[in-house]
N, C-alpha and C positions, 0 to 999 in steps of 0.2 A: 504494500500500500504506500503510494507518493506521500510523505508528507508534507512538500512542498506547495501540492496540491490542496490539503486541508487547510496550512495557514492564507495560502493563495484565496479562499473563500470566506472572509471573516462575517460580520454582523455588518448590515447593510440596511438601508431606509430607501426604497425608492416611491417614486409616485404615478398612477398611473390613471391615467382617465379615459372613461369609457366614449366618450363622447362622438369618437370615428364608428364607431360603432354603432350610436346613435343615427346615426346620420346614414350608414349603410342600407339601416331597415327601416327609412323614411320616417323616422321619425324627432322629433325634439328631443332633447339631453334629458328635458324632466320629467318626460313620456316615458324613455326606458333608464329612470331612474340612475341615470350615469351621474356618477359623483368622481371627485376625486378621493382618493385613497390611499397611505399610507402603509406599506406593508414592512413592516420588520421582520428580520430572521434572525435567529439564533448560529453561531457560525456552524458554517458544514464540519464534521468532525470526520474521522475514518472507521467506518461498521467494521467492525472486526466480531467474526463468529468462525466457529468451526465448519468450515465446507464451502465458505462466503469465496467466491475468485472473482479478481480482477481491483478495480479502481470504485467502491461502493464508500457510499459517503450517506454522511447523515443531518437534518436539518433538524433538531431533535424538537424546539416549540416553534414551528413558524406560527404566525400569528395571523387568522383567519379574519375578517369583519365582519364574517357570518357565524364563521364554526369553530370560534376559539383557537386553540393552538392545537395542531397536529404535527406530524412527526411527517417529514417528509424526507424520501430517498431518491438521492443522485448517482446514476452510474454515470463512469465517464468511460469513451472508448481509450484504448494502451495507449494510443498516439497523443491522445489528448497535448501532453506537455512538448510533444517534439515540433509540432508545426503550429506555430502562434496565431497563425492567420486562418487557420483551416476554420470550417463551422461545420455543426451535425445536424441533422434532423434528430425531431424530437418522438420518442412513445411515452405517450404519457398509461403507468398504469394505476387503474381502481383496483383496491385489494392487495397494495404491495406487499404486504407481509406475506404473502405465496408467493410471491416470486423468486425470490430469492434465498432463504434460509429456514429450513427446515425443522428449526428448533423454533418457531414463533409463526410458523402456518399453520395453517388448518388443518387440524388430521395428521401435521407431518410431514406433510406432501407437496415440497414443491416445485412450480414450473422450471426451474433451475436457467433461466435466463442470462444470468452470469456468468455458468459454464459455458452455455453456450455461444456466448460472444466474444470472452478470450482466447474463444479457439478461432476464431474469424472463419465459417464454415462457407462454404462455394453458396455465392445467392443471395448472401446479408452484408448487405452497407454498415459502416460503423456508424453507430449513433449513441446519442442520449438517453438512457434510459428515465423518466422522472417517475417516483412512485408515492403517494398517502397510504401511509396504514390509517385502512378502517378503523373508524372510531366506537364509541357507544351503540351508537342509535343508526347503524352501518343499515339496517332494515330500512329504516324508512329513507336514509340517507340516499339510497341506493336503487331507491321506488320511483321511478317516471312518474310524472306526474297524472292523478285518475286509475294511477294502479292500485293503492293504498290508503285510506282514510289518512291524512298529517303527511302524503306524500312528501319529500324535502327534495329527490334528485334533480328537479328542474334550479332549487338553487344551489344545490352542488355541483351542476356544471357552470353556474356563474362563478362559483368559489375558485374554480379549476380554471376556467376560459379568463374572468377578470380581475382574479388578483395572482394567483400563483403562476400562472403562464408569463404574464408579465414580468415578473422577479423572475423567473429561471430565464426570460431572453434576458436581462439586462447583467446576469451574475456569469452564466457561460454563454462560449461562443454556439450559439443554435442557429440556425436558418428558423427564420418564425416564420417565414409563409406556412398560408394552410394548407400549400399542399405535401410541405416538408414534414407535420405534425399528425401525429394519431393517437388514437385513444385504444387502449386493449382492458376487457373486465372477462371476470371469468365467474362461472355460477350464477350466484345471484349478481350480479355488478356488471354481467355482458349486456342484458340490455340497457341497460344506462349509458354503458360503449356506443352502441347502437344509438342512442336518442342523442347523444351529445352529437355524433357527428351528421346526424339528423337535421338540428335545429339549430348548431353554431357551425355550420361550413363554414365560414369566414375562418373560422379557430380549429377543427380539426374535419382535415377532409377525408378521412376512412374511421373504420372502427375496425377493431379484433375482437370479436364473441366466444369465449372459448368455453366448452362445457356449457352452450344455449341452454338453459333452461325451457321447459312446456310452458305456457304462456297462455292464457285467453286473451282476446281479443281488446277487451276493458284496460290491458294493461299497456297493449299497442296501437290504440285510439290516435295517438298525435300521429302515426303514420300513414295515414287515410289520405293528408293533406301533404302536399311535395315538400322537400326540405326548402329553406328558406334559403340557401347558396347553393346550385350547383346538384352535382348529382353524385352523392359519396359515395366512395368503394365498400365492401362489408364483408367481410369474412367471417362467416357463420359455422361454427363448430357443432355439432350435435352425435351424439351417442347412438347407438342402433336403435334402442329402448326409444329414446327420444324424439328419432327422425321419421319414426312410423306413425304416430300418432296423429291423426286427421287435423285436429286445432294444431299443430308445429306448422305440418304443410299448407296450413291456410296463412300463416302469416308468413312465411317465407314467401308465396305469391305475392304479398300484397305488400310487401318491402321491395320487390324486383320490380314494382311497378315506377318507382323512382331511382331505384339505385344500383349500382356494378354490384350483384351478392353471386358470391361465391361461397358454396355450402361445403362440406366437408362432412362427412360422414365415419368418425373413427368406433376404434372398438373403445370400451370401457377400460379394457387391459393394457390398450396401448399407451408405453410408457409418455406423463408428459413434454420431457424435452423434446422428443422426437414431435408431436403433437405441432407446439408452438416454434419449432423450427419450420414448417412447413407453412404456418402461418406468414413468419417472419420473410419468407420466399417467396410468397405471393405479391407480400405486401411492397417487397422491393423493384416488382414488376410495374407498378400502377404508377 
């Protein structure tokens, strides 16, 4: 682990306003509620765990204006330090704490992301990894909105899209365009993948779904209507058990009716690295 890289990213205040933003989606600054905003972090430090590889860093209280302080993670690609000028494209994921280390996932089990990128495998671009571990109330956090009585995901992806996006371009070198950026959840937190890049194309123009969740219809209501930017890519992961099920295949229809979805159909047994490498490969095509 660099540690020139750790002090290289100390406690930082930036400001950001949403107000281009405003103005995108035809409306007033006071219409979609753009303010300016003050975001502090905590300095990035170096996650050190048993089985952790590569350059993985940690924001341990960034400071939310919606959702208090959360614990946010930075992977950086190896080169990161060697070429000053270079910039990465961004994966922003929901649910970090499976991605990475296995001692603080869920069940155990995780998508191992990090091995897989310091081995720079044929088909993946080096990039930024950014990740939130799930909070308390990760259920409703994580709920699109109309899925869940106190749904909250529609303002978790403002939390992601306009304060934390912000601070990660302004701290490392990223390409912010949207179309350099995407969003990956898995389980429960894929379709909030899905709706983010649904309804902020400006902010992220694919999603990664990994482990789809069965789904009514009630809970993919906002997709009836085309996304608000553009037409996003999707990569949709589903289980055997999952991918038969008549309600799955109705919403898979009725997400192709706007979007590039590429569906995937694995086994349950199949290991996850191998899973989200194959995502990770598609996603480098688009």
């Amino acid at each position: 682990m660099s540690t020139t890289l750790a002090t290289r990213f100390g406690a930082t205040c930036i400001v950001a306003c949403v107000t281009a933003l405003a103005a995108l989606m035809g409306s007033s600054p006071c219409e979609a509620d753009a303010v300016a905003v003050v975001l502090p972090a905590e300095p990035a430090v170096p996650y050190e765990a048993l089985g952790v590889e590569g350059d993985l860093f940690v924001h341990e209280r960034f400071r939310s204006q919606r959702f208090g302080e959360r614990r946010v993670f930075v992977f950086l690609p190896s080169e990161y330090e060697l070429f000053d000028e270079r910039r990465y494209p961004v994966l922003y994921l929901l649910d970090a704490q499976n991605f990475f280390d296995p001692e603080i996932a869920s069940g155990g089990e995780e998508w191992a992301l990090d091995e897989i990128l310091v081995r720079h495998p044929d088909g993946v671009p080096e990039m930024v990894l950014v990740g939130v571990q799930a909070g308390a109330h990760a259920v409703l956090e994580f709920a699109p909105p109309g899925s869940v009585p106190d749904a909250q995901g529609e303002e978790y992806v403002r939390f992601l899209a306009d304060e934390l996006k912000p601070f990660i371009d302004a701290q490392y070198r990223t390409r912010p365009e949207a179309a350099s950026t995407r969003i990956v959840g898995q389980g429960q937190s894929a379709a909030l993948a899905v709706y983010a890049a649904w309804e902020r194309g400006e902010t992220f123009s694919g999603a990664i779904a990994l482990d789809f969740p069965d789904l009514d219809r009630q809970t993919l209501e906002w997709a009836l209507h085309p996304p608000r930017v553009g037409r996003p890519w999707i990569w949709l992961e589903q289980t055997w058990s999952e991918r038969s099920r008549t309600s799955t295949t109705g919403i898979v229809a009725s997400l192709q009716r706007h979007a590039d979805v590429q569906v995937a159909v694995t086994s349950a047994t199949m290991h996850r690295a191998a899973r989200v490498l194959a995502a990770l490969r598609a996603m480098s095509l688009r």
